[in-house]
C-alpha positions in Angstrom: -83.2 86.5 149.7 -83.1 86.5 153.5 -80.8 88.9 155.3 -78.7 85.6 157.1 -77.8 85.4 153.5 -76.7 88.8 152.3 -75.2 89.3 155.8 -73.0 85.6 155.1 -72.0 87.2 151.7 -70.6 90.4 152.7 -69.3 88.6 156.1 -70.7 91.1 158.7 -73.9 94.0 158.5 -71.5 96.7 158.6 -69.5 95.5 155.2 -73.5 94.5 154.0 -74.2 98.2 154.6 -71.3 99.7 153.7 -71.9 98.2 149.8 -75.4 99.5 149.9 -73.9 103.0 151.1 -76.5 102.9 153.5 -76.2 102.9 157.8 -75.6 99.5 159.6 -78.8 100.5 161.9 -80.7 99.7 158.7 -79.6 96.5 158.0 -80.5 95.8 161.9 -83.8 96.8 161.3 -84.6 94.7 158.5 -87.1 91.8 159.5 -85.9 87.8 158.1 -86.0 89.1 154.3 -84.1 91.8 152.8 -86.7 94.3 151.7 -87.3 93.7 147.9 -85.7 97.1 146.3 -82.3 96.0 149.0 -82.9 92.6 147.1 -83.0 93.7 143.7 -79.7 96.3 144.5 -77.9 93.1 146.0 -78.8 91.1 143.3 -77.1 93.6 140.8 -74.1 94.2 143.6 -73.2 90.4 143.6 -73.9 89.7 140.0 -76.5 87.5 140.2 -74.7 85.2 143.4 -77.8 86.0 145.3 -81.7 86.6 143.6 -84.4 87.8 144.6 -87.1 86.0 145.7 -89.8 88.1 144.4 -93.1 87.9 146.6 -96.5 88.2 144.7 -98.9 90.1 146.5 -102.6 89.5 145.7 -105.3 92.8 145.2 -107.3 92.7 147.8 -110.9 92.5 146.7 -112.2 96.2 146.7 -115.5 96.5 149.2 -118.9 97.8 148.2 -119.1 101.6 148.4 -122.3 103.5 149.7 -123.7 105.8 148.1 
């Protein structure tokens, strides 16, 4: 979910914050997307009236070591 979202949910980033029991300054710092373990907490908060959007992150290929 992106943070316009959650923020248009809860109305404001203070009342956002204030649900996650966390400081508004942190919400601010959040980048377009809520940080995934936010996401999963908000998913739970709201009962499922916002999801995650889970991001699947690929293993880099692991480089040659030297002996």
């Amino acid at each position: 979910m992106t943070k316009d979202e959650a923020v248009k949910y809860y109305g404001s980033q203070t009342k956002l914050a204030q649900a996650l029991k966390i400081n508004p300054a942190s919400v601010s710092q959040w980048g377009e997307d809520v940080p995934e373990l936010r996401a999963y907490q908000i998913e739970r908060l709201t009962r499922g009236a916002l999801k995650v959007n889970p991001v699947i992150v690929l293993d880099k290929p692991k480089s040659a070591s030297v002996a």
